[in-house]
C-alpha positions as CSV (number, residue, x, y, z in Angstrom):
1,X,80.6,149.5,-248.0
2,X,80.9,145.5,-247.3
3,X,80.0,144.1,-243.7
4,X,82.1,142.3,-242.0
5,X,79.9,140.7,-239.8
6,X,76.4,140.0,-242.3
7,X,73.3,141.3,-240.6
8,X,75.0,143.6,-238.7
9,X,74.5,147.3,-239.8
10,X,76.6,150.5,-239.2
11,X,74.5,152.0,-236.8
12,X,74.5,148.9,-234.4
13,X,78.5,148.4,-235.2
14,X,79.1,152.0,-234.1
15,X,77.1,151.6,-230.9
16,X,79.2,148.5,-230.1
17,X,82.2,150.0,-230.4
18,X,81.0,153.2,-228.1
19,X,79.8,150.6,-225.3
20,X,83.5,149.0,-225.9
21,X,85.3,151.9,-225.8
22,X,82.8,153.3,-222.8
23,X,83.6,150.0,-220.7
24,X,87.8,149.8,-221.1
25,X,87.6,146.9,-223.4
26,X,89.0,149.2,-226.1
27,X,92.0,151.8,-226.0
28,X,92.1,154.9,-227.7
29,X,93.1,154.0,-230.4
30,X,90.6,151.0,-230.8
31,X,92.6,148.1,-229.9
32,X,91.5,145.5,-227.6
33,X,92.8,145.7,-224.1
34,X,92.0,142.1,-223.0
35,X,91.5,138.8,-224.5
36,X,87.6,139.0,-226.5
37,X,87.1,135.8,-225.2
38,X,87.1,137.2,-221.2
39,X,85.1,140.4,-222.0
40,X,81.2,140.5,-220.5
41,X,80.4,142.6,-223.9
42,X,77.2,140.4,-224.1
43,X,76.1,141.5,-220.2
44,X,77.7,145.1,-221.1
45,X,75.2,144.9,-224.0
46,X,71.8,144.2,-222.4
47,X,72.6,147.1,-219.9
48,X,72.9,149.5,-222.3
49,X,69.7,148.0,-223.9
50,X,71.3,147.4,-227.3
51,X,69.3,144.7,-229.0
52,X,70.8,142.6,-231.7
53,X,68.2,142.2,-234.9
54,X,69.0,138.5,-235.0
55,X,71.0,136.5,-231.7
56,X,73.2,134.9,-233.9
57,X,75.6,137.7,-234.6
58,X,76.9,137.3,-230.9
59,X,78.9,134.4,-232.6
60,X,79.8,135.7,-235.0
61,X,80.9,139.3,-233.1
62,X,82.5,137.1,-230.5
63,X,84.6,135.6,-233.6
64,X,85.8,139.4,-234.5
65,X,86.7,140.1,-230.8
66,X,89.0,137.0,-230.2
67,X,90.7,137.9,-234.2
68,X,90.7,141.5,-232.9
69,X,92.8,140.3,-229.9
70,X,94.6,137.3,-231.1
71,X,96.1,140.0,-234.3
72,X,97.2,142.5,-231.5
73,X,98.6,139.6,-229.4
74,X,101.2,137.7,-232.3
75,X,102.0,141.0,-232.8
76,X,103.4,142.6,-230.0
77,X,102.6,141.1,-226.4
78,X,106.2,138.7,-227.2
79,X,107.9,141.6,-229.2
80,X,110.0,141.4,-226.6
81,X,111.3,138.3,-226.6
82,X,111.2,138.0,-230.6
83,X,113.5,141.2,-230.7
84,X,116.1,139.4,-228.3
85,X,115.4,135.9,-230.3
86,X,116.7,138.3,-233.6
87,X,119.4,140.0,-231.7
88,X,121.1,136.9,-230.4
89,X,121.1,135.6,-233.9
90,X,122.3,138.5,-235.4
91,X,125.2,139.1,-232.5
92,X,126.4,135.3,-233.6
93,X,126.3,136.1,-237.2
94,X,128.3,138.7,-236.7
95,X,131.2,137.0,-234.9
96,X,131.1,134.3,-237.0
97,X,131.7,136.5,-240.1
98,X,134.6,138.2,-238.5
């Protein structure tokens, strides 16, 4: 199995995302809720006494949370507005063909 995150083994990595998914900052279905850079995971962390084995992967887990998020955002948040953007288009293709 390949790490994502170096350093950071599959025991830990589950923990992390029980405390996420225990606190709201994940769904159900393990998408973020929320933006991974407003999330106190770091405070969330030290009261369930989950210990890193070195500090540094906070970077690099903050990193995955904002990707985690910022995939989940250009992908649906303005769905919305991209699917009228499309449907505008397509509407004046339409009437220019006929």
């Amino acid at each position: 199995m390949r790490s994502r995150i170096p350093g950071l083994d599959q025991t830990i990595s589950a923990q992390l995302f029980h405390l996420f998914q225990d606190k709201g900052f994940i769904d159900k279905n393990g998408y973020m809720r929320n933006d991974g850079r407003a999330l106190h995971w770091e405070e969330a962390l030290r009261e369930r006494k989950i210990v890193l084995p070195d500090k540094r992967l906070s970077n690099h887990i903050q990193e995955e949370l904002n990707l985690a998020f910022a995939y989940h955002e250009m992908t649906s948040l303005q769905s919305v507005q991209i699917f009228d953007w499309f449907e505008s288009h397509l509407s004046r293709s339409r009437l220019t063909m006929i």
